[in-house]
N, C-alpha and C positions, 0 to 999 in steps of 0.2 A: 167166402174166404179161400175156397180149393182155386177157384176161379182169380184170383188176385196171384195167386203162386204158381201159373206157369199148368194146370194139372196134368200130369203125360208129355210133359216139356223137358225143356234141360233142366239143368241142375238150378238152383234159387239160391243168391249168397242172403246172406242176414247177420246179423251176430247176436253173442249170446246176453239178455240182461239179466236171468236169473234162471238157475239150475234151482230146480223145486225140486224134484228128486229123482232116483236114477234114473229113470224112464218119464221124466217131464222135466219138460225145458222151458223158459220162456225168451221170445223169439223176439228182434226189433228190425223192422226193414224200413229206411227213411221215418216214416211217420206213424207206422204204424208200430203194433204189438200184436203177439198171438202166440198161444202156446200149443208146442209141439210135443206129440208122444211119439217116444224111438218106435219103430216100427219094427217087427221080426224079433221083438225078444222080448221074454220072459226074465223074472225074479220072483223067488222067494220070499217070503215075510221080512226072514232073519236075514235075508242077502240087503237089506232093505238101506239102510244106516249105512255099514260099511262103505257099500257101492256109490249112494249120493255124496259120500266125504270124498272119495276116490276119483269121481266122474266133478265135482267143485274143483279137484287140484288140474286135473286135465282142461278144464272149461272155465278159466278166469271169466270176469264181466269183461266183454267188449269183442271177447275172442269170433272171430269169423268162421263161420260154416258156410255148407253148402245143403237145399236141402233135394229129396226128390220123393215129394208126395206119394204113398201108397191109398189112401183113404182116410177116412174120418171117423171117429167115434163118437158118439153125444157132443158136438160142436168141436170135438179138439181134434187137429190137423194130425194124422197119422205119417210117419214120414221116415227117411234113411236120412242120417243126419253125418255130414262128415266136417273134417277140420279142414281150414281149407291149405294150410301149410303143411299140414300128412296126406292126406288125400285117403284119410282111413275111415270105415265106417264104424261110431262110437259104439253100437249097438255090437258089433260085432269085438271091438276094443274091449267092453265090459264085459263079454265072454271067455276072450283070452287072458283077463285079469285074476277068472276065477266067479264073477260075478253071473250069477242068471246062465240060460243056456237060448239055442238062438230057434225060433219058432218058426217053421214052413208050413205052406208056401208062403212066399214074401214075393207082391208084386213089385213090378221096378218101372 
């Protein structure tokens, strides 16, 4: 899958088919699917709910990102995920929100 996405490449558009929760996404490029975990950030239990209602309004179905893979975890694609019409990184949007705090080192 890392090999299908560019790994250490540019950036990767896709868009979004379903926001699972704050820190999981699922990802659609042409034909395929795949689900992405934000990469460099952290939440709380309790940050849990709020932040995926939060991160749903920001992230309609269809909306387009960009991504750029850091690693992987048990199959799921670890990644910096941005909007492509902000050019902001979500992971770091869900910090300035209040949500979670942002975890180092984060490769790029």
């Amino acid at each position: 899958m890392v090999a299908l996405l560019g790994w250490g490449g540019p950036l990767q558009a896709a868009e979004v088919l379903q926001v699972r929760t704050a820190s999981l996404l699922q990802l659609g490029d042409g034909n395929r699917s795949y689900t992405v975990q934000l990469a460099c950030f952290e939440l709380t239990p309790e940050q849990t709910a709020p932040a995926t209602t939060w991160l749903r309004q920001q992230l309609p179905r269809r909306t387009r990102v960009n991504l750029r893979p850091v690693g992987q975890a048990d199959g799921t694609l670890l990644a910096q995920v941005e909007r492509l019409d902000r050019g902001t990184d979500l992971a770091g949007d869900l910090v300035q929100a209040g949500f979670g705090r942002t975890i180092e080192p984060c490769r790029s």
